[in-house]
C-alpha positions in Angstrom: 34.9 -3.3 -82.4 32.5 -6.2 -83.6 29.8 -6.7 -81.2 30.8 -10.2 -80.6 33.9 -9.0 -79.8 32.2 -7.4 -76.9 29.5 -10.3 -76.0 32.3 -12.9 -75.6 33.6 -10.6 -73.0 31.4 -9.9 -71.0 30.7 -13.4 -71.2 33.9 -14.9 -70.3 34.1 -12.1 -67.6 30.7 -14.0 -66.1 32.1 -17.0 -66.1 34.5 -16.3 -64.0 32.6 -14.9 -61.0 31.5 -17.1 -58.1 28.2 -17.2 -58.4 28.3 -18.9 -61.6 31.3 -21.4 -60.9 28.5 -22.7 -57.9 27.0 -26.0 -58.0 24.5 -26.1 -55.2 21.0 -23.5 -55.9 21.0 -20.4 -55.0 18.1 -18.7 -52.3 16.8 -17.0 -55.4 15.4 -20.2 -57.0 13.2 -21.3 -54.2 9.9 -21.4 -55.2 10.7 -21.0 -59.2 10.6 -23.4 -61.9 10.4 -26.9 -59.4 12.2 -28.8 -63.3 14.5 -26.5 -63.1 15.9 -26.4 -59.4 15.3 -30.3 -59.5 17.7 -30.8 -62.6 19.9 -28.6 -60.8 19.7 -31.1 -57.5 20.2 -33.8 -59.6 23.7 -32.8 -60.8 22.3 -32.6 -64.7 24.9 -31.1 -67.2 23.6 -27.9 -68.6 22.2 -28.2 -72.0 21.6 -24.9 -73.5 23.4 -21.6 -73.4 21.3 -19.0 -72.0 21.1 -15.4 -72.5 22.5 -13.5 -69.8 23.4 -9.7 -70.6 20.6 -9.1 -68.2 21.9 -10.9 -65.5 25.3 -9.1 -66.4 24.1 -5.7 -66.0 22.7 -6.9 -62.6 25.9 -7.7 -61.6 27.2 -4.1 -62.4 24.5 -2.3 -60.9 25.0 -4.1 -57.3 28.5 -3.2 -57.3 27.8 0.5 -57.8 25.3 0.2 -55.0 27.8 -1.7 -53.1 30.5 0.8 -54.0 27.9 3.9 -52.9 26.9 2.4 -49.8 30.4 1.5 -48.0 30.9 3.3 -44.6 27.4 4.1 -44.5 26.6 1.4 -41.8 25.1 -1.1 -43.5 25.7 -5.1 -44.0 26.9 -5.5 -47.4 27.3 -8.5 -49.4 26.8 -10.9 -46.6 27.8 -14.2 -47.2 25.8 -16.9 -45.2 26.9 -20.8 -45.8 24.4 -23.1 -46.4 22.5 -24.2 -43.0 19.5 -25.9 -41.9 18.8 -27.5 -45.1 18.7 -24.2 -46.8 21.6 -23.3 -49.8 24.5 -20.5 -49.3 23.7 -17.1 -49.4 24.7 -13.6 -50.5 22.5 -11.1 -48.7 22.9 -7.8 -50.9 21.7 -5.6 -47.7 20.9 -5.7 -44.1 20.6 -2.5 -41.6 21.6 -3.7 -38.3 20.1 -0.5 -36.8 16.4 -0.8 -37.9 16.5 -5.0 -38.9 15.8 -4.5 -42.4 16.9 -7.1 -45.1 17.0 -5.2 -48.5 17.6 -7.1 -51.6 18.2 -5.2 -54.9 16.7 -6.5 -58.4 17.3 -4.7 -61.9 13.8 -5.4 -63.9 12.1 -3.4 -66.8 9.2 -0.7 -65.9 7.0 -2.8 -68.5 7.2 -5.6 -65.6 7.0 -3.7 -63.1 3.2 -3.9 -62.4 4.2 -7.8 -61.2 7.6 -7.2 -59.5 6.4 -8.7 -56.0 6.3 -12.3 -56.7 6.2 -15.7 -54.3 10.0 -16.2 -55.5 11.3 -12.6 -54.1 9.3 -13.3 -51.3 10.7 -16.3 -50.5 14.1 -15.2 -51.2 14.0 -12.1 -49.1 12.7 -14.0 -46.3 14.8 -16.8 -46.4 17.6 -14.0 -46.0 16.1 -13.1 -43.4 15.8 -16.5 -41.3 19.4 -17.4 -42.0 20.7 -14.0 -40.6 18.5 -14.4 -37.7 19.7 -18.1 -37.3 23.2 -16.2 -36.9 22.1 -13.8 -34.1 21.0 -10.9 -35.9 17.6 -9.2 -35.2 15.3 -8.5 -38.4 12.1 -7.2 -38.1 11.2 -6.5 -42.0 12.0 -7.4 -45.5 12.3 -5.1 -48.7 12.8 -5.5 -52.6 13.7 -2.3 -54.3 13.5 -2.6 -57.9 16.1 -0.9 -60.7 14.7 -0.3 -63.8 17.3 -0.9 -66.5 15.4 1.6 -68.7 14.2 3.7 -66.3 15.6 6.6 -63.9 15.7 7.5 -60.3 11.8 8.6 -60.5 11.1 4.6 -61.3 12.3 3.1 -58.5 10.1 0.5 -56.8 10.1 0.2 -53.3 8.5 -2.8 -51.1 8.8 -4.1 -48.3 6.9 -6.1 -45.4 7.5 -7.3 -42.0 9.7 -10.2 -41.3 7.8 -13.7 -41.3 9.9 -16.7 -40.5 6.8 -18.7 -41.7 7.2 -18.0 -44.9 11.3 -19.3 -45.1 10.2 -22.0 -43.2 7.6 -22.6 -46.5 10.6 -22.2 -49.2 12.3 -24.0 -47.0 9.6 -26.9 -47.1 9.3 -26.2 -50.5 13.6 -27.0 -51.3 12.4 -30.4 -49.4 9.6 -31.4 -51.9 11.8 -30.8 -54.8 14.6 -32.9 -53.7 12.2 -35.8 -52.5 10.9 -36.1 -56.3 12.1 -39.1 -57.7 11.5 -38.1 -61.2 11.4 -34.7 -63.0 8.1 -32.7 -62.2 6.2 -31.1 -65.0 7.6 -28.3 -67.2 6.5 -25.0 -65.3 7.4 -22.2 -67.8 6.4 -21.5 -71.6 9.1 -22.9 -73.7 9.2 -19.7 -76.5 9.3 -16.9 -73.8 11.3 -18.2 -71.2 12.9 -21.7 -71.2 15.0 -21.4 -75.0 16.4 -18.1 -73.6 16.8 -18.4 -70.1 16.8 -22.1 -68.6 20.3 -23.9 -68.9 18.3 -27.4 -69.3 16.3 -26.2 -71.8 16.6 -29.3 -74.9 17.4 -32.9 -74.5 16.3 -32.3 -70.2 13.4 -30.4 -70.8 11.3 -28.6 -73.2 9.1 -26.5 -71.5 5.3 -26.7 -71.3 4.1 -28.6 -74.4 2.3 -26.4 -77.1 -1.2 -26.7 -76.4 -3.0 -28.9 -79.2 -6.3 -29.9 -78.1 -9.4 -28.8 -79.2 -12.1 -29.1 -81.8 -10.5 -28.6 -85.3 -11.6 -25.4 -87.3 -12.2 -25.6 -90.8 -13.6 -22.3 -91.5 -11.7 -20.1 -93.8 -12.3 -16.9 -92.1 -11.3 -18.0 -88.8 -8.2 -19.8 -90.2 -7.3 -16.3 -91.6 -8.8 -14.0 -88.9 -6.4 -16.0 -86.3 -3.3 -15.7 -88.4 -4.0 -11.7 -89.1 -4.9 -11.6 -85.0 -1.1 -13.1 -84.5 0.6 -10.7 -87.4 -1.3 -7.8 -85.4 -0.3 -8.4 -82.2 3.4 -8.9 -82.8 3.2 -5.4 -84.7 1.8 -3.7 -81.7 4.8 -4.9 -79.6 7.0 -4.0 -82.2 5.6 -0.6 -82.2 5.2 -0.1 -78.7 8.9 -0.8 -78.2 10.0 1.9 -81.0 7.5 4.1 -79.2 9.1 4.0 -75.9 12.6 4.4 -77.7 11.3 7.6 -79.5 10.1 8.8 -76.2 13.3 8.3 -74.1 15.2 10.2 -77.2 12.7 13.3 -76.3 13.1 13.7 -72.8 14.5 17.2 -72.2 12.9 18.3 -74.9 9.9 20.7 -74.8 8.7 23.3 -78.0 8.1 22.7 -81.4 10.2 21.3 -84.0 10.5 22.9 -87.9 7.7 20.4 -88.9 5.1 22.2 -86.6 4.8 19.3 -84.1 4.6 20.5 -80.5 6.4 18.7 -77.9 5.1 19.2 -74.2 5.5 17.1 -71.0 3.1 17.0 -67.8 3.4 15.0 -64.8 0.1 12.9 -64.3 -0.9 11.2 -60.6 0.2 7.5 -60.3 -2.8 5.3 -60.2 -4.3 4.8 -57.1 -5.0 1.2 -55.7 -5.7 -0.6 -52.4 -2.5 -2.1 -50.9 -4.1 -5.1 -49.9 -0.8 -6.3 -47.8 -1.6 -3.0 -45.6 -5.0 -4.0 -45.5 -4.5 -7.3 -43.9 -1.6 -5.9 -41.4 -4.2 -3.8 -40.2 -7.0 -6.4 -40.4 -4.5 -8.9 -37.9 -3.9 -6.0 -35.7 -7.5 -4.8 -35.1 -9.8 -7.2 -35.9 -7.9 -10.8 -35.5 -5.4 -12.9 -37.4 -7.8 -14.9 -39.1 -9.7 -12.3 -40.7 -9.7 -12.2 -44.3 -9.8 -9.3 -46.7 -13.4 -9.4 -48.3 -13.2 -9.2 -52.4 -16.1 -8.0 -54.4 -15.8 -9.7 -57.5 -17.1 -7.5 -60.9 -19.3 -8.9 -63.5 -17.7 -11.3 -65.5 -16.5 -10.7 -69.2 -14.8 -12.3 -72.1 -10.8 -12.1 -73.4 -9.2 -13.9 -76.5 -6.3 -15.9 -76.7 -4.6 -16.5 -79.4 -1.5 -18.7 -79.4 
């Protein structure tokens, strides 16, 4: 079969799902790209086809889980119409029996260091408020995080108590967007993002403009340095990525092969680091709500950018 073959597909098989016949946003988008969701709010015909086998797999993975979870007692798929100012909603989770709202994302472990974000937050508590605007008691939120290229052991698990403050924020935030009377400002880089994943990307927007200011440089080792600094760096990730490939193809595997290279694995401590949500739950309870979390701030150094 030609790849394409298969692409068009899984494509067309996309297309026809719900979620991406809908007009109106979805609870996912508050507190993302504001051009984006405001082009969107605007009724703007989509100008570029994005890249959505990711999305796709999504989809597949959350009707396992779906499939795995039935009879179990849970909420599942829970459809919520739009209310209160707030778009339509398809809660993934909720556990009547202990309040928890649980939404499932599939991410990579090389993001997984900045899986919490303000937009999960705000989606996961948004799902929250609107179930509790139809009757149901929740007392916390949680993300749990999939890794596409991962197994079980790579599972990321978050969660927090429930805060109607904060849907009442993405909430507030939905308003500000759709009082704009023109665009807002690009939000997202235009070469990582926008050209493969933003369906407005081109004539409607083209992402945060290239940044050309700055003194000229002239100097000839610099010019070169800079280029050879770009060349590196795109080997590195090159290399990493055929590095992690190698090392997924030798799991299982422990000895030494008939080239005398020995192959061994060990299991090695996750790091260690404050969890500064913790902190301030405890900080609220015992000391006061307004108490802050004091920072010590390390001695400042220097990083290069090169673009």
């Amino acid at each position: 079969m030609d790849k394409n073959i298969l692409i068009e597909a899984l494509r067309s098989a996309d297309d026809q799902r719900d979620r991406s016949k809908q007009v109106a946003i979805g609870v996912s988008q508050l507190g993302g790209c504001r051009r984006q969701v405001w082009h969107k709010l605007n009724g703007d015909a989509e100008t570029n086809p994005t890249l959505r086998l990711a999305s796709i797999m999504g989809t597949a993975i959350h009707a396992t889980i779906e499939a795995a979870l039935q009879g179990k007692g849970y909420l599942l798929e829970h459809r919520i119409e739009a209310k209160d100012g707030l778009p339509p909603a398809t809660i993934d989770c909720f556990d009547p029996e202990s309040g928890t709202v649980t939404d499932f994302k599939t991410i990579t472990k090389k993001n997984a260091d900045y899986f919490v974000t303000k937009q999960k937050r705000f989606q996961v508590h948004t799902y929250g408020y609107l179930l509790a605007q139809d009757g149901f008691k929740v007392t916390r939120v949680q993300l749990l995080g999939i890794p596409r290229d991962g197994n079980e052991n790579d599972v990321i698990e978050w969660s927090e108590p429930y805060d109607e403050k904060i849907a009442l924020e993405a909430l507030q935030w939905l308003k500000d967007v759709e009082a704009l009377t023109e665009a807002p400002a690009p939000e997202r880089d235009a070469t990582t993002f926008c050209a493969s994943y933003c369906p407005f990307f081109g004539d409607l927007c083209s992402g945060i403009p290239k940044d050309t200011s700055g003194d000229p440089i002239t100097d000839e080792v610099a010019t070169k340095a800079s280029a050879e600094y770009l060349a590196i760096s795109k080997q590195i990730k090159e290399l990493e990525l055929k590095k992690d490939a190698a090392k997924t193809a030798l799991e299982g595997f422990q000895g030494i092969t008939f080239d005398g290279i020995k192959i061994s694995w060990s299991e090695i401590a996750g790091r260690s680091t404050p969890d500064l949500v913790a902190i301030a739950e405890l900080l609220k309870t015992h000391v006061g709500e307004d108490c802050e979390i004091p920072m010590k701030t390390g001695l400042p150094s220097t990083r290069l950018m090169v673009k």
